[in-house]
Structures are given as C-alpha cells and as structure tokens.
C-alpha positions, 0 to 999 in steps of 0.5 A: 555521534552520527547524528550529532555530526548530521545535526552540525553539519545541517546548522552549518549548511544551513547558515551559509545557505548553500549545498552543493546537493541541493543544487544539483541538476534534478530536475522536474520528478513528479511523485504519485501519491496512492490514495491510502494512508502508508502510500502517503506517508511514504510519497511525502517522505520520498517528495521531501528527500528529494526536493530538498536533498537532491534538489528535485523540483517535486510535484505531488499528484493522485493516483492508484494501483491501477493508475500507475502503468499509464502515469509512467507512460505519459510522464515526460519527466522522471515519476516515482509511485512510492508503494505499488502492489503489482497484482493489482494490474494485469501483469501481462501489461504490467511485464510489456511495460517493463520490456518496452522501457517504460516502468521500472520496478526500482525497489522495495518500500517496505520488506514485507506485506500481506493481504488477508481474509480478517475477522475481528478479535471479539469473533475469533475469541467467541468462535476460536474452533472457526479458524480457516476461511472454509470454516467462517463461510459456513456460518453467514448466519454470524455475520449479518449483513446491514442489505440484505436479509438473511445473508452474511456481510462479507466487507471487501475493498472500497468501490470505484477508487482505483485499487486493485483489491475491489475487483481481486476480493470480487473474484474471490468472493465468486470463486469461493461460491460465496453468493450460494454460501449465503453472503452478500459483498459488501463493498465500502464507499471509501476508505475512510468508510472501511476504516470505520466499519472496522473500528466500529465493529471492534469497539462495540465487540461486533463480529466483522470479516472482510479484506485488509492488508497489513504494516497498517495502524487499523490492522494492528491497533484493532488486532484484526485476526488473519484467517487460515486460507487451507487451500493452496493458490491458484497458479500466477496464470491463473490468477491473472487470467481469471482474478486481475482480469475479473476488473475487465469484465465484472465478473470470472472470465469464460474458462475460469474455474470456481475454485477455492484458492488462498491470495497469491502475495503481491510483490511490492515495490517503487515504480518509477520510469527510466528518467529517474536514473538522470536525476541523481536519486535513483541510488536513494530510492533503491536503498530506502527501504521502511522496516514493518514496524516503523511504517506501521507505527508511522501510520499510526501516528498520523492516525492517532494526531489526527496528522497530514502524511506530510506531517507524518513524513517530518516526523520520521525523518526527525525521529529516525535518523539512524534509519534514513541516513544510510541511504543517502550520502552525507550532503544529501543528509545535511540537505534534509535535515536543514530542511526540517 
C-alpha cells in the first residue's frame, strides 16, 4: 500500500508540476564520484535523490580514495563522496581534517565490506589443503607470472589511478617477504584490466591470486575464494606508519618491521563536509544505507546490461522502493519518483 500511495502521490505531484521539496533552497552539492563501479552506482544514486528530492543543483565530479580529503578542502559549496574507504589515506591527515572542521565521516553506505587476499576457485578446488596466505606464498611456482620468468604473479591493485589499495597490496607484498618468495606484483593498468584478468583466469579454469574487495558483482559472480590470513594485524599505528604511509615513499618507512600481518578492515563511510547540514539532505545521506546484497547485485546488474551507474541508480530506485523510501520523508519520495 506504500508504494501504491508513493506512485499516486508522484502522478499527482507530477501533474500539478509543483513540489514544495523539490524547490527547496539547496543549493549547489557537488557529488564526487570514485572511480569504480559500486561508488558510481552509488554517487548517481545520492546525485539523483538529491537534485530531484531536495532540489539540489548537482555536479558530478572524478575522484578517489585519495582524492577525497582535498576535495572537501577546496569546495566552497556543500560535497558528498558516496563510498570512501578510509585506510586508504593517511589517517593522521584524515583524523586533523576531521578536528579542523573540514570533512565529516556522515554515514555509512553499505553495512559491511571486506578486502581480501583471493584465489580463484578452480586453484581452491585443485589445491584445497593450501587454504592461508602462507601457505599459497610457498608455491609462486603454481602461479606463473606473464613478466617474469620463474616468478609467481601476484595481481594487486591498478597502478597510478588514486586508490588506495595500489600502495597498501605494495606494502604488504614487502612485508610478506614476498620478492624472496619468489613473486613478482603484478600490478593492473586499470580497472577494467583487473577485472579482466580475473574473468579471464576463472573462464579458462587458470589459477590467479591477488587483491579484491567485496559487495562486487567480479567478486561474487567468479566466486573468487578468500584466503585465511593466519596472522594477527598489525596495530592501526603501525599500518599507518609503515602501510598507508608506504604511498610517500615507494617503499617500507626506516623503522618498519617485515612482518607478516593480515588487512586491517577499513571503515567505510560518506565523506561529505559541513555545508551538507545547510541543505536539507544531510538527514538522507545518514540514513541511506545499501544492504550487501543489494548493491551487489546492483553492480551486477550493470554489469550484466552493459549499463551506465546512472542507469543502475534508475533502476534501484524503481525496483527497491520499500528500501529507499524510508530514508527520506514522504515529499522527497513523491519528488523522486516522478523524476524516474
């Protein structure tokens, strides 16, 4: 009965071309938008509630993990960056930011997420008794890498594109000891290229480790098998200091430890910066909050479509709105759904 109300009061809205949400003294928000595939969907989502429930003049713009703290620095207007991991920068920054009034860690787009060393499932079927990180690091000779010669081929993050993960799997990599394992890192050029790969590597039953994150359709759809760490993590100062820091200078900071440690869970949340609390969303973007499975099958779905985020946002909003229309009030919701 909820949405069929939803849907009437839309048409009505709609026909009479007036909402007093929609018109409401926004203002200008500009939405950054990460560049991978559950950031977008999820930027475009936040894009469209806003502009259309709030009305918000929206601007999309690029951006990253790393990217983040400075676009919340130079924005004179109110910012929201969907989907940030914040390992990802160097958390002394990240927390001086916080204290100094210039980022807001404002809520949390999905409830769970994890980063894990994979293997691909026809390796963890062939090799079911090699089920921890240790364990795999002792046979590079299974893993051959397409570089160099006699070396395994350890897949980590793409280079040079701002995420954070590039210089954290680099880390790790030197404190696994893994160049004396006998691997080499092998990192992808994009995105798309370490998507590729992995696909590659489950449709011709080929054996492939490397770093991957989960909700993600590449993740689920190639049921990629998560490797048992069987070390405790480092402490958080540590892995600032040794791990994050490792993007400054190419390589483990003087005083730095070799030490196997497993990934310390990043905490992912919406950063946005105090302008937001003048618009009248910042009540949505605390309350919205994607389950695992949806987002992940969003992401697949755009996959699978060969479909923009924008078209992937559309879509959850027409098919999940139970969902979505709890975190607005009831004009936003009419606002939206007459937008679609």
């Amino acid at each position: 009965m909820k949405k069929l109300a939803l849907i009437a009061a839309s048409i009505a809205t709609a026909a009479f071309g007036f909402s007093a949400t929609a018109n409401a003294e926004c203002g200008e928000v500009t939405v950054g938008e990460a560049n991978w595939s559950t950031a977008q969907i999820l930027a475009q989502i936040d894009g469209f509630v806003l502009e259309h429930g709030y009305g918000c003049t929206v601007t999309f713009t690029p951006t990253s993990t790393t990217q983040t703290i400075a676009l919340a620095q130079g924005a004179d207007n109110a910012v929201v960056v969907s989907e940030f991991w914040n390992l990802g920068v160097d958390q002394d920054v990240l927390n001086d930011s916080i204290a100094d009034g210039e980022i807001e860690l404002t809520g949390k787009p999905f409830p769970e997420a994890g980063e894990f060393w994979y293997v691909s499932p026809s390796f963890a079927e062939d090799y079911p008794e090699l089920d921890t990180v240790a364990e795999v690091l002792a046979r590079p000779d299974l893993f051959p890498s397409p570089t160099v010669d006699g070396t395994g081929a350890f897949y980590g993050c793409p280079i040079g594109i701002g995420w954070g993960c590039e210089h954290s799997n680099a880390a790790l990599f030197d404190l696994w000891d893994m160049t004396e394992l006998g691997w080499t890192l092998e990192n992808p050029g994009s995105f798309e290229g370490m998507n590729s790969i992995i696909v590659d590597a489950n449709v011709s039953n080929g054996y492939w480790i490397g770093y991957y994150w989960t909700p993600t359709a590449v993740a689920i759809e190639n049921e990629l098998v998560s490797l048992d760490w069987g070390v405790e993590t480092v402490t958080p100062a540590f892995w600032n200091d040794c791990i994050t820091k490792y993007r400054d200078e190419g390589r483990l900071p003087d005083g730095c430890e070799v030490q196997p440690t497993s990934w310390t869970p990043s905490d992912i949340a919406t950063a946005t910066n105090p302008a937001l609390r003048d618009t009248g969303a910042y009540d949505f973007i605390l309350a919205r909050e994607l389950p695992m499975g949806v987002l992940g099958a969003m992401d697949g779905w755009m996959a699978s479509n060969q479909a923009s985020a924008a078209d992937a946002a559309k879509h959850f909003l027409r098919e999940h709105q139970d969902l979505w229309t709890s975190w607005v009030d009831a004009d936003v919701a009419d606002a939206v759904l007459a937008a679609l």
